[in-house]
C-alpha positions as YAML, in Angstrom:
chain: A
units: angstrom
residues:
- id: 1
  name: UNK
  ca: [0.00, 0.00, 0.00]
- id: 2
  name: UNK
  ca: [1.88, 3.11, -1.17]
- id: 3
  name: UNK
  ca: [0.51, 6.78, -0.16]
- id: 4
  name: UNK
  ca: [1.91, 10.70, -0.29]
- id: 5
  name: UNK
  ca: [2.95, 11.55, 2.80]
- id: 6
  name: UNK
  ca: [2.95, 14.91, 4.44]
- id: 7
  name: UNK
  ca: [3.56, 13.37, 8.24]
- id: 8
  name: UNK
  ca: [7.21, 14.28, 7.27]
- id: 9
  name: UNK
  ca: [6.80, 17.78, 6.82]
- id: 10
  name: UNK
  ca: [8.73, 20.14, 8.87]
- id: 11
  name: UNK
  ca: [8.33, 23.69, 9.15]
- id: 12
  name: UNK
  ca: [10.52, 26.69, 7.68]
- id: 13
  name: UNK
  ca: [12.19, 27.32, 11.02]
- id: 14
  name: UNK
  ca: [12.98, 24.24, 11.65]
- id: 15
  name: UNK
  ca: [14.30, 22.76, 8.40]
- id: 16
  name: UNK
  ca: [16.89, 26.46, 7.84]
- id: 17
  name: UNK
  ca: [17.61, 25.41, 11.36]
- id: 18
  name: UNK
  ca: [18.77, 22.29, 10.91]
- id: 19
  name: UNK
  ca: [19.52, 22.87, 7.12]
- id: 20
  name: UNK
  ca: [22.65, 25.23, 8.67]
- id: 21
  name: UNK
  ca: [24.56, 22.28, 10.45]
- id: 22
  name: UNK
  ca: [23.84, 19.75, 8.01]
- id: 23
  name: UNK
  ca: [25.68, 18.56, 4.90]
- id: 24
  name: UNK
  ca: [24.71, 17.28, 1.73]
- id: 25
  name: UNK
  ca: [24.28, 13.42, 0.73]
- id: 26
  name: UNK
  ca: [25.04, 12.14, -3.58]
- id: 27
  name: UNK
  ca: [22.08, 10.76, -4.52]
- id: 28
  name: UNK
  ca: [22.60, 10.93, -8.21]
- id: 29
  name: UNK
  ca: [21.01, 7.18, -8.52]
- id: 30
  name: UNK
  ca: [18.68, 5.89, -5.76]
- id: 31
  name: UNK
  ca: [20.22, 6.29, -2.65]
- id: 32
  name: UNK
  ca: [19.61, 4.20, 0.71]
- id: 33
  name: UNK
  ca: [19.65, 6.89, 3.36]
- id: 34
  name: UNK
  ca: [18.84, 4.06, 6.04]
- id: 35
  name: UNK
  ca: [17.33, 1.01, 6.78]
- id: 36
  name: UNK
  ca: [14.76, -0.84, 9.07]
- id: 37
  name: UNK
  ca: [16.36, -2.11, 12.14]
- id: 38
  name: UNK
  ca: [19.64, -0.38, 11.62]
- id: 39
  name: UNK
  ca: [21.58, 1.99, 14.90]
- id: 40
  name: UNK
  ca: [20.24, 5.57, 14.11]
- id: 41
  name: UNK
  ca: [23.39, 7.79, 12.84]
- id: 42
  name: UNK
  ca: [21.12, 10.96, 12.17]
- id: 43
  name: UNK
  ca: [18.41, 12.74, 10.70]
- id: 44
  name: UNK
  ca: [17.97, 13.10, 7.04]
- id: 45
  name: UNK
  ca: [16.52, 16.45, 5.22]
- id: 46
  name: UNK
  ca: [14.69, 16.14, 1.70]
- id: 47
  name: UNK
  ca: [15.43, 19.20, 0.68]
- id: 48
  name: UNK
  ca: [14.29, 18.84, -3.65]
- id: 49
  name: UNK
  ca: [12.67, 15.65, -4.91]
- id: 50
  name: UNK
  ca: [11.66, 12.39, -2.91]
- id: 51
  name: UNK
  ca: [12.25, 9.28, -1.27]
- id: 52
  name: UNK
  ca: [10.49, 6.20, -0.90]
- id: 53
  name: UNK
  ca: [9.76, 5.06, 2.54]
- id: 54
  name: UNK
  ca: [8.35, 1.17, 4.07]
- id: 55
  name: UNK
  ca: [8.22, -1.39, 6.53]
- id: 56
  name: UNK
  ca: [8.35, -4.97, 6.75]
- id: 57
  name: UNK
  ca: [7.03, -7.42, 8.54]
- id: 58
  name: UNK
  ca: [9.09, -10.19, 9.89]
- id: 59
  name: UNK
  ca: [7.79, -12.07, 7.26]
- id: 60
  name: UNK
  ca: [9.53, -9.96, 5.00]
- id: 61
  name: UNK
  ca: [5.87, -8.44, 3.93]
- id: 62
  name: UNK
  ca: [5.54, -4.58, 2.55]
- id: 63
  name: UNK
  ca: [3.28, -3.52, 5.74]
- id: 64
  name: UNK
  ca: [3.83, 0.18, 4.70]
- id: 65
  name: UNK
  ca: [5.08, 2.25, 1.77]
- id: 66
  name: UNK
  ca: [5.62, 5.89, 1.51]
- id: 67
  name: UNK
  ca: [6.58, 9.05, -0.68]
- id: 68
  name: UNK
  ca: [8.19, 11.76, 1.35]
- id: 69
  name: UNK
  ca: [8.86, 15.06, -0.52]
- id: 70
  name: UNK
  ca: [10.86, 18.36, -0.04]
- id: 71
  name: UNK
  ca: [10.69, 19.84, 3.48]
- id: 72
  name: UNK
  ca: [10.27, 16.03, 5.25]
- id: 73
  name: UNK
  ca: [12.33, 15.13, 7.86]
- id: 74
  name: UNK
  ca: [13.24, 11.13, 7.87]
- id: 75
  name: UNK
  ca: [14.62, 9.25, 10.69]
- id: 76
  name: UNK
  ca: [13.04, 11.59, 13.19]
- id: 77
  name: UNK
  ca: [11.33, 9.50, 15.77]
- id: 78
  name: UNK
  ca: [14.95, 6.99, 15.64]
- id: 79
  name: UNK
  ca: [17.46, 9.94, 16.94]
- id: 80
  name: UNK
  ca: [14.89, 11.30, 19.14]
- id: 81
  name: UNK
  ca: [13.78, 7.98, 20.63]
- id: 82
  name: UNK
  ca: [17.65, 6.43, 20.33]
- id: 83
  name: UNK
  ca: [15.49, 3.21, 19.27]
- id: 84
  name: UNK
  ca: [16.46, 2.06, 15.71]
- id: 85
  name: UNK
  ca: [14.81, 2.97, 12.29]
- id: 86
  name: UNK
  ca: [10.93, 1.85, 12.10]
- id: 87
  name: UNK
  ca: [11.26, 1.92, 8.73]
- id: 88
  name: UNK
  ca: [13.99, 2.15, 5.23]
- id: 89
  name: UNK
  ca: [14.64, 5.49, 3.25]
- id: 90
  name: UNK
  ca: [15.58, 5.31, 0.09]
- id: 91
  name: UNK
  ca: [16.16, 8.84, -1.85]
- id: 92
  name: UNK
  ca: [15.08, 8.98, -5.17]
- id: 93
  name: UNK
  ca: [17.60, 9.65, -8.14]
- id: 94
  name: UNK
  ca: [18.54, 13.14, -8.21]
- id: 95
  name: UNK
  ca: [16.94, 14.24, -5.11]
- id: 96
  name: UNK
  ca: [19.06, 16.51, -2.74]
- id: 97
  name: UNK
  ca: [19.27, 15.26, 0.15]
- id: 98
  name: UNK
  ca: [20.95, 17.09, 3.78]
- id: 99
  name: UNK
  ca: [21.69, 14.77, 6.72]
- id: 100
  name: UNK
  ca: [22.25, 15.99, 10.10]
- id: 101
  name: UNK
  ca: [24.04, 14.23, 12.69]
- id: 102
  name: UNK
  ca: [22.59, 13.17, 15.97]
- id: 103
  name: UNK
  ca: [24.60, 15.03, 18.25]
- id: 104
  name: UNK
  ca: [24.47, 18.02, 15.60]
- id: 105
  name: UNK
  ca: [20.84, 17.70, 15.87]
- id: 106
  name: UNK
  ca: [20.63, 17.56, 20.04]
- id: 107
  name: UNK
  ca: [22.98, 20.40, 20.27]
- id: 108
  name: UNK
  ca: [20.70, 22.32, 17.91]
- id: 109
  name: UNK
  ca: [17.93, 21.54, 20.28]
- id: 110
  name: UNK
  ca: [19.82, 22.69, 23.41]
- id: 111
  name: UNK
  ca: [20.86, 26.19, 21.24]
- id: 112
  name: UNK
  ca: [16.95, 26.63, 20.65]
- id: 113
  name: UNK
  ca: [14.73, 24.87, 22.88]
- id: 114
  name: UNK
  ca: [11.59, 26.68, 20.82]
- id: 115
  name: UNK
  ca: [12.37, 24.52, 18.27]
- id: 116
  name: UNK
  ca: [11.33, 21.48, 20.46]
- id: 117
  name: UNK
  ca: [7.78, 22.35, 19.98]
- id: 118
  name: UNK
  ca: [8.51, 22.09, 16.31]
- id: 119
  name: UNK
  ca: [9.60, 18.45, 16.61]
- id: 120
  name: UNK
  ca: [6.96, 17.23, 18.45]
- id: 121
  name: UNK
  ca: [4.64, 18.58, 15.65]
- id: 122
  name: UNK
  ca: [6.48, 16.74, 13.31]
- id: 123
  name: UNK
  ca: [6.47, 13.16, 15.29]
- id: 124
  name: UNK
  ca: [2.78, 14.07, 16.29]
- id: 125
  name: UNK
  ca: [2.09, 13.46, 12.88]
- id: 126
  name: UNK
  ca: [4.30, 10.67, 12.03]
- id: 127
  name: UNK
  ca: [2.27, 8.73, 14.80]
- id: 128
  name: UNK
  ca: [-1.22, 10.05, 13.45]
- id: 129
  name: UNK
  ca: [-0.25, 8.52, 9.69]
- id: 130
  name: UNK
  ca: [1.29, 5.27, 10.96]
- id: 131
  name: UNK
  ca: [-1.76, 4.49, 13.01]
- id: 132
  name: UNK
  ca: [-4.09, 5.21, 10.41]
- id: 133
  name: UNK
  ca: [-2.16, 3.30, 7.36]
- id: 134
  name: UNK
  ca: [-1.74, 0.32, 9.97]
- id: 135
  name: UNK
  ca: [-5.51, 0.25, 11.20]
- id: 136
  name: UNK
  ca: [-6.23, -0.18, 7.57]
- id: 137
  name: UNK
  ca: [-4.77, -4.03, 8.10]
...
């Protein structure tokens, strides 16, 4: 089940925020910004184009797939949390891409605590479109 997803998007402030400390990823073929399971390293900015986003079930089924755009934020709830990725990223060709380092990102956070209230929009609504892609199963 593939859907657009705007549960990604960040707002202005936040994304130049973040945009400032991070640097830029080659995605000039598809590019796997991270997978399910895997330690979380950082936090990855679409900044033009998209990326493909899903889950799996143990049994190796497609529970949920994803198109995140410009302005999304991806691997959000895994550097907050410090849980692994939930799900796999993969940037499309030619996207640009910005990835921001977790300990970039925290000491953003600690710079700006108004930003804070930014995030927490941003996983708010992460959790509203997992729960109602998944209650569709």
């Amino acid at each position: 089940m593939e859907q657009n997803s705007s549960a990604f998007l960040a707002n202005r402030k936040l994304i130049q925020a973040l945009e400032r400390r991070s640097h830029a990823v080659s995605c000039e073929e598809d590019c796997s910004l991270f997978r399910q399971g895997d330690a979380p390293s950082g936090l990855y900015i679409i900044h033009r184009g998209k990326a493909t986003l899903n889950m799996k079930a143990a049994t190796g089924e497609n529970l949920i797939q994803m198109l995140a755009g410009a302005g999304s934020l991806l691997g959000l709830p895994a550097i907050v949390g410090k849980q692994p990725y939930s799900l796999t990223a993969i940037a499309l060709k030619g996207a640009e891409v910005r990835f921001l380092s977790r300990k970039d990102f925290e000491e953003i956070l600690r710079a700006d605590p108004s930003l804070s209230i930014n995030v927490c929009q941003v996983l708010a609504a992460e959790v509203q479109s997992a729960g109602q892609v998944l209650s569709r199963f």
